[in-house]
C-alpha positions as a Markdown table, in Angstrom:
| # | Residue | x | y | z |
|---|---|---|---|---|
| 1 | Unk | -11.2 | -2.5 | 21.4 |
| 2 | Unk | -10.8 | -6.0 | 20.1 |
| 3 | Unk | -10.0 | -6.9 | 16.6 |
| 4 | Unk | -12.5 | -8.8 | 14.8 |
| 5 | Unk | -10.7 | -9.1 | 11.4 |
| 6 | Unk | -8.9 | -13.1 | 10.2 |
| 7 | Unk | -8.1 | -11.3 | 6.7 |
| 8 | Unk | -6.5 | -8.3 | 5.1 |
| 9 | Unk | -7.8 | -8.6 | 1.6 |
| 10 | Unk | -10.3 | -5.9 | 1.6 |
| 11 | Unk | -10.3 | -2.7 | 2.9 |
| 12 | Unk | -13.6 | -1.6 | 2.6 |
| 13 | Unk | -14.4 | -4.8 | 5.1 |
| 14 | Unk | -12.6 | -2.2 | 8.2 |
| 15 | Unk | -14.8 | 0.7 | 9.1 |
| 16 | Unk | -13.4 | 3.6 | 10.4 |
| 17 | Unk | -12.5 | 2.1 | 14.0 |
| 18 | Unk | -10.6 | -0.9 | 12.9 |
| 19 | Unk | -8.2 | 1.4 | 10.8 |
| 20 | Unk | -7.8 | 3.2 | 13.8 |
| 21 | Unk | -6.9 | 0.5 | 15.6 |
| 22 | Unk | -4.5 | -0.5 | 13.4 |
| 23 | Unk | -2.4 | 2.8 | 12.8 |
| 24 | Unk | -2.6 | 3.4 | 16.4 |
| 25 | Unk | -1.0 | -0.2 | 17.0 |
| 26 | Unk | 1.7 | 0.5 | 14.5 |
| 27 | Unk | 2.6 | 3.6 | 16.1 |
| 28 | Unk | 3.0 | 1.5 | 19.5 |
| 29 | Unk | 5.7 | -0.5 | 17.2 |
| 30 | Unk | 7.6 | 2.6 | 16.4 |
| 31 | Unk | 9.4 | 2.9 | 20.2 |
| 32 | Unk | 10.8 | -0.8 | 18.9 |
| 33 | Unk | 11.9 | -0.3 | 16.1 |
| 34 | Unk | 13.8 | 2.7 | 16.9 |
| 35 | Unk | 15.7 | 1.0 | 19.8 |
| 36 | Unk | 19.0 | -1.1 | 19.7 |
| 37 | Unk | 17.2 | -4.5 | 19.9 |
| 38 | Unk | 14.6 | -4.3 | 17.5 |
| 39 | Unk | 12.5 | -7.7 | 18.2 |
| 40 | Unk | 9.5 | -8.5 | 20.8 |
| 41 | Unk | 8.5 | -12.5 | 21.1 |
| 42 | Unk | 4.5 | -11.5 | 20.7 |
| 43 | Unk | 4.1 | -14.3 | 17.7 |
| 44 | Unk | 7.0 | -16.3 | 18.4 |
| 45 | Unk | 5.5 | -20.1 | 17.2 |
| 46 | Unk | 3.5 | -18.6 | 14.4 |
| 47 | Unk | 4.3 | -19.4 | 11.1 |
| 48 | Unk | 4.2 | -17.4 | 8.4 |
| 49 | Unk | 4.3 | -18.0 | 4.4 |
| 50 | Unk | 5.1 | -15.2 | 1.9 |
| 51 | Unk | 3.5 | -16.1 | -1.3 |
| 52 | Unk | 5.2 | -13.8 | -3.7 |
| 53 | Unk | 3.9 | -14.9 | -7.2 |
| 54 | Unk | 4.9 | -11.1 | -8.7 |
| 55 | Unk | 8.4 | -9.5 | -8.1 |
| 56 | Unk | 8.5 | -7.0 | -5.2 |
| 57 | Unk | 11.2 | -5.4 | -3.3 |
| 58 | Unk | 9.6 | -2.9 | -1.0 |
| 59 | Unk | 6.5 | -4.7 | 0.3 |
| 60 | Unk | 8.3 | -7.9 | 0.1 |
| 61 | Unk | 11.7 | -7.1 | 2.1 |
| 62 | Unk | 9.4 | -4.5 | 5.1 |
| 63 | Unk | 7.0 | -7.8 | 5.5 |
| 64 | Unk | 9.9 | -10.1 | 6.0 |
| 65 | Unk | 11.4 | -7.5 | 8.4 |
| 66 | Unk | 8.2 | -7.4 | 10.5 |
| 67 | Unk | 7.6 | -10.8 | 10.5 |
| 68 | Unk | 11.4 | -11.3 | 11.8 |
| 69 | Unk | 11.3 | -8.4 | 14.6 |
| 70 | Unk | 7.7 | -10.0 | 16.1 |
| 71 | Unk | 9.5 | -13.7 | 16.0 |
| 72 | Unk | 7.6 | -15.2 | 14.0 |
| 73 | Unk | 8.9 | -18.4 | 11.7 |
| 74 | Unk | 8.9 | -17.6 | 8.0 |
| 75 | Unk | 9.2 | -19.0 | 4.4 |
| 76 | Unk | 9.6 | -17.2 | 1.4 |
| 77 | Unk | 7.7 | -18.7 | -1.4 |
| 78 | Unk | 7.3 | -17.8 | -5.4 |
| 79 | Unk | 9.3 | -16.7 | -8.2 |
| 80 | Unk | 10.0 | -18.7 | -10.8 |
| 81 | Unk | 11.2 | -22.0 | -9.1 |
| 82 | Unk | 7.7 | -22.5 | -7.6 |
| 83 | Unk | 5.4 | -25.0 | -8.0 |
| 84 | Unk | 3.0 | -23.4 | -9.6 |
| 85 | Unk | 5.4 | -22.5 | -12.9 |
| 86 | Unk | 6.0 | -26.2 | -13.0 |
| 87 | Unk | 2.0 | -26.8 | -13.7 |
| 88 | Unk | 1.1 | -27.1 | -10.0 |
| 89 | Unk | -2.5 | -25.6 | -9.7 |
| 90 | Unk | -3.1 | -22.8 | -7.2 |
| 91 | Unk | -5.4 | -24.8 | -5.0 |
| 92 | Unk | -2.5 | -28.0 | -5.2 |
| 93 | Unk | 0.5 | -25.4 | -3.9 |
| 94 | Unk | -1.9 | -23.8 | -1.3 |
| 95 | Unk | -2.9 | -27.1 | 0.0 |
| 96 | Unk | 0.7 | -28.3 | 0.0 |
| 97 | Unk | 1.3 | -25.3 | 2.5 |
| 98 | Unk | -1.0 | -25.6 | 4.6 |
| 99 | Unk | 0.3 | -29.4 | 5.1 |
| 100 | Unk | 3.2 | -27.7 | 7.0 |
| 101 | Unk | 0.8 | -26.3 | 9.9 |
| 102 | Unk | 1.2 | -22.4 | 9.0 |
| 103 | Unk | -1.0 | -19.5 | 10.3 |
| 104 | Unk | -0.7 | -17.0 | 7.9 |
| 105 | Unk | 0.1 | -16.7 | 4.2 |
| 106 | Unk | 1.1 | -13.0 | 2.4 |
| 107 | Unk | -0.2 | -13.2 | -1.0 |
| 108 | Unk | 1.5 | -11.4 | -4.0 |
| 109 | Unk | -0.2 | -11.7 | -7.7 |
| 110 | Unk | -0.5 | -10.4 | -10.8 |
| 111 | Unk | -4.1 | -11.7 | -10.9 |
| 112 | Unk | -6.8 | -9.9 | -9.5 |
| 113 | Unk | -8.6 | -12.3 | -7.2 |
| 114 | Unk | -5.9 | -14.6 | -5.4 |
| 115 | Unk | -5.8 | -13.7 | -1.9 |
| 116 | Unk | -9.8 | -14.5 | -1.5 |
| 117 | Unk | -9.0 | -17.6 | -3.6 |
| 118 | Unk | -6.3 | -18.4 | -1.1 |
| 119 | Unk | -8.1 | -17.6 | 1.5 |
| 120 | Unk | -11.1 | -19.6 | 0.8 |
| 121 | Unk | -8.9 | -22.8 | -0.2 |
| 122 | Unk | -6.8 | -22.2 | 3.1 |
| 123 | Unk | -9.0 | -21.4 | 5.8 |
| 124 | Unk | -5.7 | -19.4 | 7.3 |
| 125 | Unk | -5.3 | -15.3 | 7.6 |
| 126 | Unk | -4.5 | -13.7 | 4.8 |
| 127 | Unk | -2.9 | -10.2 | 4.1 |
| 128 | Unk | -3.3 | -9.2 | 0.2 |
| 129 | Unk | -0.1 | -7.8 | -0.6 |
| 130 | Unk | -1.4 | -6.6 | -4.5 |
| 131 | Unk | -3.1 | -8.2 | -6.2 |
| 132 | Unk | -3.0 | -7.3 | -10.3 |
| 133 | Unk | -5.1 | -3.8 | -10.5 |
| 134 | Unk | -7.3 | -4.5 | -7.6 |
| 135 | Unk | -6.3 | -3.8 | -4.2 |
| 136 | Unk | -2.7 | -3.6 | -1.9 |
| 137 | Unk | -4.4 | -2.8 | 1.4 |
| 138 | Unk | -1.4 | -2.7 | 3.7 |
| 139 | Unk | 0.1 | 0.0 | 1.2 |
| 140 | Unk | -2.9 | 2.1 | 1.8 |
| 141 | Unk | -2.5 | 2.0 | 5.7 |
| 142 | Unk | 1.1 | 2.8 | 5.5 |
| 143 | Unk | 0.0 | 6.0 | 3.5 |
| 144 | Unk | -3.0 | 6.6 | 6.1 |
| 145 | Unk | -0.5 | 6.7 | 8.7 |
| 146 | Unk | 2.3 | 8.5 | 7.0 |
| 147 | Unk | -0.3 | 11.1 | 6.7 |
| 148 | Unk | -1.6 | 11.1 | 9.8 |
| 149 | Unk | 1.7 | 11.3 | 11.6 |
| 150 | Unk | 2.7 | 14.6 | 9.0 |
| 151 | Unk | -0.4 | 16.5 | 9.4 |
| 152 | Unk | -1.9 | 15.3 | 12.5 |
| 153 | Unk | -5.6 | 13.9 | 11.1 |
| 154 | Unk | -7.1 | 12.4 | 8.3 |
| 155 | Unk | -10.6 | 13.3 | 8.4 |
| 156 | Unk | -11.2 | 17.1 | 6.4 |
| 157 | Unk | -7.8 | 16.5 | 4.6 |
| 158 | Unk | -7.9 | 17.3 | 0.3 |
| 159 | Unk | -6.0 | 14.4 | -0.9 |
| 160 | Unk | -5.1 | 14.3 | -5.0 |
| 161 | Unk | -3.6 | 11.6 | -6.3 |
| 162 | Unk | -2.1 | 11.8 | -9.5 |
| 163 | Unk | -1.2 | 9.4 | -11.9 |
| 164 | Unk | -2.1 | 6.3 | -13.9 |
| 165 | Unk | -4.9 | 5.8 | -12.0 |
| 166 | Unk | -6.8 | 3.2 | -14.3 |
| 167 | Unk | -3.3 | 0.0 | -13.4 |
| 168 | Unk | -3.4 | 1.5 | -10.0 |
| 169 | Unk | -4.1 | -1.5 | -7.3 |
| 170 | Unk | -2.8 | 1.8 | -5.0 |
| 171 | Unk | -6.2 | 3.4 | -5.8 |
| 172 | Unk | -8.1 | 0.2 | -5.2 |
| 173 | Unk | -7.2 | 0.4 | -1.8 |
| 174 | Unk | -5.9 | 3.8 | -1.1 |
| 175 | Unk | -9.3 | 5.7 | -2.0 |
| 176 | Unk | -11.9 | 3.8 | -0.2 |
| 177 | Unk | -9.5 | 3.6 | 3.6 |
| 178 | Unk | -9.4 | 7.9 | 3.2 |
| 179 | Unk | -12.8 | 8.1 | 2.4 |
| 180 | Unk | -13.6 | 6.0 | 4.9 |
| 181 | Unk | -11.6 | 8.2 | 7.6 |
| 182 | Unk | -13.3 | 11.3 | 6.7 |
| 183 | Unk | -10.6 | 12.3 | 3.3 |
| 184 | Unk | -11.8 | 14.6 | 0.4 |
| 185 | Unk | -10.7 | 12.8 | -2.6 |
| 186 | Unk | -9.5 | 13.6 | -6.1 |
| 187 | Unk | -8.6 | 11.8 | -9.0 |
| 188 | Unk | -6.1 | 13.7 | -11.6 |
| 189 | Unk | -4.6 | 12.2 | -14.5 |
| 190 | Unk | -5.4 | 11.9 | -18.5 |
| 191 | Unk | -8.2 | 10.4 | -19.9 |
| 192 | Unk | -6.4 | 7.7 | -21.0 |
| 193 | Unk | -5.2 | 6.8 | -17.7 |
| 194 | Unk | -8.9 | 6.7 | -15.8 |
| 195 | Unk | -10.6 | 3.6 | -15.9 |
| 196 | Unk | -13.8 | 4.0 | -17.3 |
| 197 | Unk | -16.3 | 4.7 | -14.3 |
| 198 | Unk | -13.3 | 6.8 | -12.4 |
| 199 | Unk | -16.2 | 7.7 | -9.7 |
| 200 | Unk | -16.9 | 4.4 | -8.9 |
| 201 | Unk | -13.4 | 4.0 | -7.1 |
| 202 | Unk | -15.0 | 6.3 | -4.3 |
| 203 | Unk | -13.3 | 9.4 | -5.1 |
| 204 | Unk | -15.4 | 13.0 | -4.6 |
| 205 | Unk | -14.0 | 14.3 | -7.8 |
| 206 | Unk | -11.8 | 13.8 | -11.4 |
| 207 | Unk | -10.2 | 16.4 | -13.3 |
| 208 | Unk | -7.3 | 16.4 | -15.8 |
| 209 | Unk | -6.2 | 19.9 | -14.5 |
| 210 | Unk | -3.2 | 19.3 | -12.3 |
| 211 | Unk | -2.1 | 23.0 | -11.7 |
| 212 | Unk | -5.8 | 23.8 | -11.3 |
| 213 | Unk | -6.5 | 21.6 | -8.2 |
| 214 | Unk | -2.8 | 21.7 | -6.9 |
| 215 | Unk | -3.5 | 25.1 | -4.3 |
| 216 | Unk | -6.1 | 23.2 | -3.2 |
| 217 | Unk | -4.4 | 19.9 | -1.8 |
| 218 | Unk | -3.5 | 18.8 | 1.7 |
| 219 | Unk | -1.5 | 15.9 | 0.1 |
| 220 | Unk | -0.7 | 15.3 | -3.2 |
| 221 | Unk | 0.1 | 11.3 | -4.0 |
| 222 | Unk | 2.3 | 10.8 | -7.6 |
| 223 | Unk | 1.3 | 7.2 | -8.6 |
| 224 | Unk | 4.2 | 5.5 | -10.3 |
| 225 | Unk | 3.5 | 5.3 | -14.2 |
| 226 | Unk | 3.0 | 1.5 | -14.9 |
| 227 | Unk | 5.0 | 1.3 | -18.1 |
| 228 | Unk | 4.8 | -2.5 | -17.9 |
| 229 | Unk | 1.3 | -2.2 | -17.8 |
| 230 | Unk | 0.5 | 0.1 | -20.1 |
| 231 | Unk | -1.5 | -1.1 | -23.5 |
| 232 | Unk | -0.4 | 0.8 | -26.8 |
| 233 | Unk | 0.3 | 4.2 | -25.8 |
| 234 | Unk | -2.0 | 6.5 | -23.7 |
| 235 | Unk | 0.0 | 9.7 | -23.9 |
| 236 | Unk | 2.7 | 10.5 | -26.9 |
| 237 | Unk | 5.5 | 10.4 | -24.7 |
| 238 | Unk | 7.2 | 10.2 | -20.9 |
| 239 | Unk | 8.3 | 14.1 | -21.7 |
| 240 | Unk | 4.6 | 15.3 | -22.9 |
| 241 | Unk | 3.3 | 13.3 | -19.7 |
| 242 | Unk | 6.0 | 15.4 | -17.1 |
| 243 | Unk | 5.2 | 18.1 | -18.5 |
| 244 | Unk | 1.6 | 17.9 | -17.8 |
| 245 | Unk | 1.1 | 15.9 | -14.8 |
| 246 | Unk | 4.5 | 15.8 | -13.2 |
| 247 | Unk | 5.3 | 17.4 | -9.9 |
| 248 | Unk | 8.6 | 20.2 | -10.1 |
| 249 | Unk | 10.0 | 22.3 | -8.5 |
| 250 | Unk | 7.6 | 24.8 | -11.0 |
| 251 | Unk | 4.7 | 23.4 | -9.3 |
| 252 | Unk | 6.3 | 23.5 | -6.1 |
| 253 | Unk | 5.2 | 27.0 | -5.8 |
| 254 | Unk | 1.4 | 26.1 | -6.5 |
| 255 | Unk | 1.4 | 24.0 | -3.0 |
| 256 | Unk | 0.1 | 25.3 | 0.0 |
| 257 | Unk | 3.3 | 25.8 | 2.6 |
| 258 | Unk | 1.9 | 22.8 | 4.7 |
| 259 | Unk | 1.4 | 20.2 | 2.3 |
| 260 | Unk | 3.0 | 16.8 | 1.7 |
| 261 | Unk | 3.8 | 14.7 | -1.3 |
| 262 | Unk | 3.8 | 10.9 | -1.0 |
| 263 | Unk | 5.0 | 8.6 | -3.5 |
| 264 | Unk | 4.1 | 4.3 | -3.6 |
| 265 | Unk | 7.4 | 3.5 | -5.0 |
| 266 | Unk | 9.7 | 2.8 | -7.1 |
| 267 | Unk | 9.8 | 6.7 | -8.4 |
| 268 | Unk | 10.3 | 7.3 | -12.2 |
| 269 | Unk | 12.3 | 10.4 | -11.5 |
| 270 | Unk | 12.3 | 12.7 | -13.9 |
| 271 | Unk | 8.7 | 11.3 | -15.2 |
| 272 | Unk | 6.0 | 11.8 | -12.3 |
| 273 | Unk | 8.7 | 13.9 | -9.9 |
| 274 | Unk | 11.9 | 15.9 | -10.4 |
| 275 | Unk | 14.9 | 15.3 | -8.5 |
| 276 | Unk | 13.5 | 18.7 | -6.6 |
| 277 | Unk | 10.5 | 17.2 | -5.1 |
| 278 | Unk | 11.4 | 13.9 | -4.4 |
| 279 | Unk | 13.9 | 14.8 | -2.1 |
| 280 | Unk | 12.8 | 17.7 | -0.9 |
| 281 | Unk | 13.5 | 18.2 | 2.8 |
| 282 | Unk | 9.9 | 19.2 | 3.9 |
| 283 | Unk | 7.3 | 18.0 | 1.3 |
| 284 | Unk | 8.8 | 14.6 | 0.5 |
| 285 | Unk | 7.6 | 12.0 | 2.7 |
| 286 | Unk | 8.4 | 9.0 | 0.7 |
| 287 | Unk | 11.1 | 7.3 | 3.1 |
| 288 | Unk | 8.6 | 8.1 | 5.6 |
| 289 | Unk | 6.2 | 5.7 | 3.8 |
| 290 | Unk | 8.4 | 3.2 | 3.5 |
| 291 | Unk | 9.5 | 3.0 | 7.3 |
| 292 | Unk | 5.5 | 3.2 | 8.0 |
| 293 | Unk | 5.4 | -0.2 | 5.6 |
| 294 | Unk | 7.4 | -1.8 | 9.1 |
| 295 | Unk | 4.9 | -0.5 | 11.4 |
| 296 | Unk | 2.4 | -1.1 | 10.0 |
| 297 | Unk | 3.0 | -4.5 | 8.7 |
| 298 | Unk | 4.2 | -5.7 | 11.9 |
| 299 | Unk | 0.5 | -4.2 | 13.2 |
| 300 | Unk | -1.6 | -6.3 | 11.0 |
| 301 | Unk | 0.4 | -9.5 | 11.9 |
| 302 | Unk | 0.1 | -8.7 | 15.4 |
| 303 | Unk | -3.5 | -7.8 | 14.9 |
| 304 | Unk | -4.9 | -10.7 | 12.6 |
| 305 | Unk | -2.9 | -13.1 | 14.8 |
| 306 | Unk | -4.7 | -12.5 | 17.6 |
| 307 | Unk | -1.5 | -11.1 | 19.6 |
| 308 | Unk | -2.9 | -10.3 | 23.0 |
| 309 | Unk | 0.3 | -10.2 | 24.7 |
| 310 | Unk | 1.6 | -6.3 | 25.9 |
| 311 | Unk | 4.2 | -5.3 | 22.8 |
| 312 | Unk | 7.2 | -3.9 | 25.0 |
């Protein structure tokens, strides 16, 4: 099946088959990255920029990784010694880029908006790698895939993610890519943490009952609580909010025996998990996200680049 995708800025642009594609082709990456030698030349000559306008350690260091084991050229941009801080405007620094011949350009940014800006002004791919409360596309595959690979399908799964929903660029992408592969979806957290049309996200259902709906879960996802993100001060306190919509080793016995708990990153332990669940040896599958982040990564590169040679 070819890919017909230049961008990764959307997910609701891939249906159902192009996801597919894409975790499958990840999991064809795993056999390298689990071997001594942990590099294939499929994009050697490409050039990729990482346009990291937003701090980031996770998504930032597994693309630099996948962008190193498929051989392509790199340049780390952003922080505060770019351009743009100096009073460069966006269009200016993207142009500069693009001077230097490049093929691809990860975008990072606390504004919602930037990668189809950057995009439209570059006319080269594009992965959104978050963008303010909107979408982080490549985190939602890594998720898809971590799922898939822990329960064997997507499609018919209950999937509750928990959290501050309404700062969540997680959600943005998250909910749409499971409903799209067949996912039941629901929404738990306060009031004050929904946006204000929660439905419109894509989800099935919303409830503010964690121990009501948490029998009925497949997966349960703990979004990270956003504390620099928060305005004035939707619950009274980090204790009240544990207490009420964190995962322990209490609600551990409310799970069904099968089910898995998944985490975006960084964890706020003690806040939306215990020190019980996020490393517990069965449920947890956080360090399994963030290994899937490699695979998958290195499967959109490969993917939007047109690689066409065998990956061995």
């Amino acid at each position: 099946m070819a890919f017909s995708h230049k961008h990764l800025i959307d997910i609701r642009d891939y249906s159902a088959d192009d996801i597919a594609l894409l975790l499958d082709t990840a999991e064809r990456f795993r056999a390298i990255n689990e071997r001594r030698i942990k590099k294939v030349p499929v994009l050697k000559g490409y050039t990729v920029v990482n346009m990291f306008n937003e701090p980031s350690t996770r998504t930032r260091s597994s693309f630099e990784i996948a962008e190193k084991r498929l051989s392509c050229d790199t340049l780390n941009f952003g922080g505060s010694s770019t351009s743009t801080v100096k009073g460069e405007s966006l269009d200016d620094t993207v142009e500069t880029l693009c001077a230097y011949k490049i093929d691809m350009i990860v975008v990072r940014d606390k504004h919602a908006g930037v990668p189809r800006k950057v995009a439209d002004k570059s006319g080269v791919s594009v992965i959104d790698a978050g963008d303010g409360k909107h979408q982080h596309p490549t985190q939602a595959l890594l998720d898809l895939f971590t799922i898939r690979e822990h329960l064997g399908r997507i499609d018919g799964l209950k999937v509750g993610i928990v959290g501050d929903v309404s700062h969540s660029r997680v959600c943005g992408s998250l909910v749409p890519a499971l409903k799209t592969m067949g996912a039941h979806v629901t929404l738990v957290a306060p009031p004050t943490l929904l946006p204000p049309a929660p439905l419109a996200l894509g989800a099935d259902a919303v409830t503010s009952n964690l121990d009501e709906v948490l029998p009925e879960l497949d997966v349960v996802y703990m979004l990270r609580i956003q504390q620099e993100r928060l305005e004035g001060a939707p619950f009274p306190s980090l204790r009240e909010y544990s207490m009420l919509f964190g995962l322990n080793e209490r609600r551990d016995k409310l799970l069904r025996p099968e089910a898995i708990v998944c985490h975006p990153g960084p964890i706020n332990r003690g806040v939306e998990l215990d020190a019980f669940m996020a490393d517990h040896p069965t449920r947890s599958v956080i360090l399994d996200q963030v290994y899937a982040g490699v695979l998958v990564r290195m499967a959109a590169l490969y993917l939007l680049l047109g690689g066409d040679e065998s990956i061995s």
